[in-house]
N, C-alpha and C positions, 0 to 999 in steps of 0.2 A: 587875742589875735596873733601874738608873738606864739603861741605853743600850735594853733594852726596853721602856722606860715611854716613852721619848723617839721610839721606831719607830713603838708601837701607836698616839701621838700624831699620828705624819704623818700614817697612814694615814689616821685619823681626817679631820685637816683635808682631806688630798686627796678624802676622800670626800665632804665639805659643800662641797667648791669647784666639783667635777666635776657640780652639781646645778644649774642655775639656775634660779630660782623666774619664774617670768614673770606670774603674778599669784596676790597676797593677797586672800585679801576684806574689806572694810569697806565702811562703807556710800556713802562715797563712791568706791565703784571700780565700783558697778552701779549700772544703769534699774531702780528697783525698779515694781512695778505701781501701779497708783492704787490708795490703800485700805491699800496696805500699809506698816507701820511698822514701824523697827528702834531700837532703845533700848542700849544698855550695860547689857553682867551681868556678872556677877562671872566668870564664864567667858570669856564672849565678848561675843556679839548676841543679843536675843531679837528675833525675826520674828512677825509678828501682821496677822492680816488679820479685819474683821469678819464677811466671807463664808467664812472659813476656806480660804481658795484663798491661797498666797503665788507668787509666780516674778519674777525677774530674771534682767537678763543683764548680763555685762560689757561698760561701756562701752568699751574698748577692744576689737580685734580682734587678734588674735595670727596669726603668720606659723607654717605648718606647713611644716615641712622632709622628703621626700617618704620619708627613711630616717631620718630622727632618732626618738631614742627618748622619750615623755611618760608622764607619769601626774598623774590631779587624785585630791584625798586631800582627805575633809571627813571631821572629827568633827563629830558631831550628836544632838541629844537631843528627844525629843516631847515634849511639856509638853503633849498631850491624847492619852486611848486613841486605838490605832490609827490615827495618823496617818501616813500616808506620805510619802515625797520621793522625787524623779528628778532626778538629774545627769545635764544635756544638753548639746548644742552646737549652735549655728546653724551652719551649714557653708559656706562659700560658695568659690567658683572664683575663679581667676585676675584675672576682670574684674569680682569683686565682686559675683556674682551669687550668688545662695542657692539652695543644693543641697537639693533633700527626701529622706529616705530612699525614698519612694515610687519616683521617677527614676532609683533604681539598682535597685530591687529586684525583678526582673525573671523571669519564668517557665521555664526551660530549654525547649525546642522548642516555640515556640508561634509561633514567626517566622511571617507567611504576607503575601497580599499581597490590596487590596481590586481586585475587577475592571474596575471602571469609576469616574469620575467622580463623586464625592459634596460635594454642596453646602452651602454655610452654612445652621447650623439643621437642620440633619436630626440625629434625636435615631433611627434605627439606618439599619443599614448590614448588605448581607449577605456574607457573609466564607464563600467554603468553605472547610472544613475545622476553622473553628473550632467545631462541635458537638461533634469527637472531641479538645479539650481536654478533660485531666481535672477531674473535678471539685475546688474546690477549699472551704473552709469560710470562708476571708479573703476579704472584698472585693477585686475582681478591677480593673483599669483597662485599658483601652486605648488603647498608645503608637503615635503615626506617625511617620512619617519614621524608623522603624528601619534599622538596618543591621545585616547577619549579620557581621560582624568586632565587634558591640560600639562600634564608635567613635564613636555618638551617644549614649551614657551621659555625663555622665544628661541625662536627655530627660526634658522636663519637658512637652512635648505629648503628654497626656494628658487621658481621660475617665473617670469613674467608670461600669463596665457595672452595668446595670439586669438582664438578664438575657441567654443564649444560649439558640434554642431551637436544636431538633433540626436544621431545614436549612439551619443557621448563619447565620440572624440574630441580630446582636448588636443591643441593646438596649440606650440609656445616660437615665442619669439625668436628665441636659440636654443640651440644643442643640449642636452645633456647632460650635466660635467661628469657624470657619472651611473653605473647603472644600479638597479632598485631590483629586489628580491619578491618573488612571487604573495602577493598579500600584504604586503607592505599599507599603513594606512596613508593617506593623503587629508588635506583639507583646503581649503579656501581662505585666503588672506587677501586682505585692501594693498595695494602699493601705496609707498607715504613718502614724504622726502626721506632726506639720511637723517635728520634731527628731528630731536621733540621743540617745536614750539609752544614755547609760554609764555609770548606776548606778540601780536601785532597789528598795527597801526600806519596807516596814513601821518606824515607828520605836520605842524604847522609853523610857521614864520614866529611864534611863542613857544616859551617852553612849558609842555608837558609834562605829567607825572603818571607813572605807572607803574603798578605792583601786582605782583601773583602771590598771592600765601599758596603753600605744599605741604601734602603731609602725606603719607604712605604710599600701597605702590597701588597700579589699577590693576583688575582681573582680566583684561583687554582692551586694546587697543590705546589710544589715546586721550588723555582726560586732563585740562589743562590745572588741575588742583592736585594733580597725583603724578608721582617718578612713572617713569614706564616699569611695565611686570620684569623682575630680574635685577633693577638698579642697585650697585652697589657703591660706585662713583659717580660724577658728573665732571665735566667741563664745563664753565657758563660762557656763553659768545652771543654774538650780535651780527645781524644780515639788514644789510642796510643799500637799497638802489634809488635811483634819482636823481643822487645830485650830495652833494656834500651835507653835514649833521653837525652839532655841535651836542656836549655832552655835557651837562652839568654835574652829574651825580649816576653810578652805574655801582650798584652794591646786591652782595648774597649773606643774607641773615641766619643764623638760627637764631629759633624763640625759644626760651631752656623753658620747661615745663617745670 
C-alpha cells in the first residue's frame, strides 16, 4: 500500500510539473479600464464598474508556440442578475502587429478581381460577379490585395460593404483610404468584434468554472480551440457587462507535451 501511495504520489507531482502557469490574475498583472475597481474578498477579487461595463488585459504579452498545448481556466461569480463575461485575447504576429478575427475570417469562393483602376475616396466600386455572392445575414467587408493560395491572411485591408446591387456594384460605408491598381484581387470577409473570444457566458449568484484547452492556429476564421491564423502572441482579458463579478481564479496554462 506504502509503494502505491508513493507511485500515485509521482504521478501526481509529474502531473502539476508538466503544467506551467504563465499567468495568474491579480490586479496588478492587468490594464484594468478607467472606472473600474478591484478590491479583496474573501474568495478572490471583486470587479465593479459604475457603468456596469468591466474588461482588462494582461499587461504582459505571452509567446504562443505554433504546436504547444494551452488552456485559460477562470472561476467566476455574478454579484448582479444576468450578467455576463467574455474571455478573450488580443492576438498579434510576429512583428507585433494585432491580428482581428475579422482578417481571417474570410468567405469561401468569393475571390474575384476589380477591372480597372479605383481611386482614393471612392465609397463603391463595380466588381463583376460579386452580385451572385450568396446572400449572407453577418455584416460582410471587402479585402484587397487577396491572394488565392491564402498567403495574405490576415489582411487587414479592408472595408465595411454598405450594399451589393444586382450588376455588382459594391457599396461601402466609407471612403477609400486608398487607391487599388487595375486587377487587383478582392474577397469576401465576415465583420467580427476586435477580439478572439474563448469563453462566454451568462453568469450566476455561484461560482462557476470554465476552461478552453488550445492548440495551433485555424485555416480560417474563428474556432474557439485554435489561436487565430498568424498568432504569434496573445494578451489574455476579460469583457464583462451587468453589474459587478467576483473572481476566484483567472489563469493561462501551458501543457508541456
Amino acid at each position: 500500500m506504502k509503494r502505491l501511495a508513493l507511485v500515485m504520489a509521482s504521478v501526481a507531482a509529474a502531473a502539476v510539473s508538466a503544467a506551467e502557469v504563465m499567468w495568474k490574475f491579480s490586479p496588478e498583472s492587468v490594464n484594468l479600464d478607467s472606472g473600474v475597481t478591484c478590491t479583496q474578498s474573501a474568495d478572490g477579487w471583486t470587479l465593479s464598474q459604475a457603468k456596469n461595463r468591466i474588461r482588462f488585459f494582461t499587461k504582459d504579452t505571452f509567446e504562443i508556440k505554433p504546436d504547444a498545448k494551452y488552456y485559460v481556466r477562470i472561476k467566476v461569480r455574478g454579484m448582479t442578475p444576468k450578467s455576463r463575461i467574455w474571455v478573450v485575447t488580443k492576438n498579434f504576429n510576429a512583428k507585433g502587429r494585432e491580428i482581428t478575427p475579422t482578417s481571417v475570417d474570410f468567405d469561401e469562393k468569393t475571390l474575384l478581381n476589380i477591372g480597372s483602376y479605383v481611386h482614393p475616396g471612392t465609397t463603391e466600386i463595380k466588381i463583376p460577379g460579386a452580385e451572385k455572392w450568396p446572400e449572407i445575414k453577418r455584416t460582410g467587408v471587402l479585402v484587397f490585395n487577396a491572394q488565392a493560395d491564402g498567403s495574405d491572411l490576415p489582411n487587414h485591408d479592408y472595408y465595411v460593404i454598405k450594399s451589393i446591387d444586382k450588376d455588382g456594384l459594391v457599396k461601402f460605408t466609407k471612403p477609400l483610404r486608398r487607391g487599388y491598381r487595375a486587377e487587383t484581387l478582392v474577397r469576401r470577409h465576415f465583420l467580427n468584434g476586435p477580439y478572439h473570444t474563448l469563453i462566454g457566458s451568462t453568469l450566476t449568484p455561484e461560482f462557476q468554472i470554465w476552461r478552453r484547452d488550445l492548440q495551433g492556429m485555424s485555416e480560417k476564421g474563428r474556432i474557439f480551440t485554435k489561436w487565430l491564423r498568424g498568432t504569434a502572441k496573445v494578451r489574455i482579458g476579460l469583457d464583462a457587462n451587468g453589474g459587478d463579478i467576483e473572481i476566484a481564479e483567472f489563469s493561462f496554462v501551458e501543457i508541456a507535451q
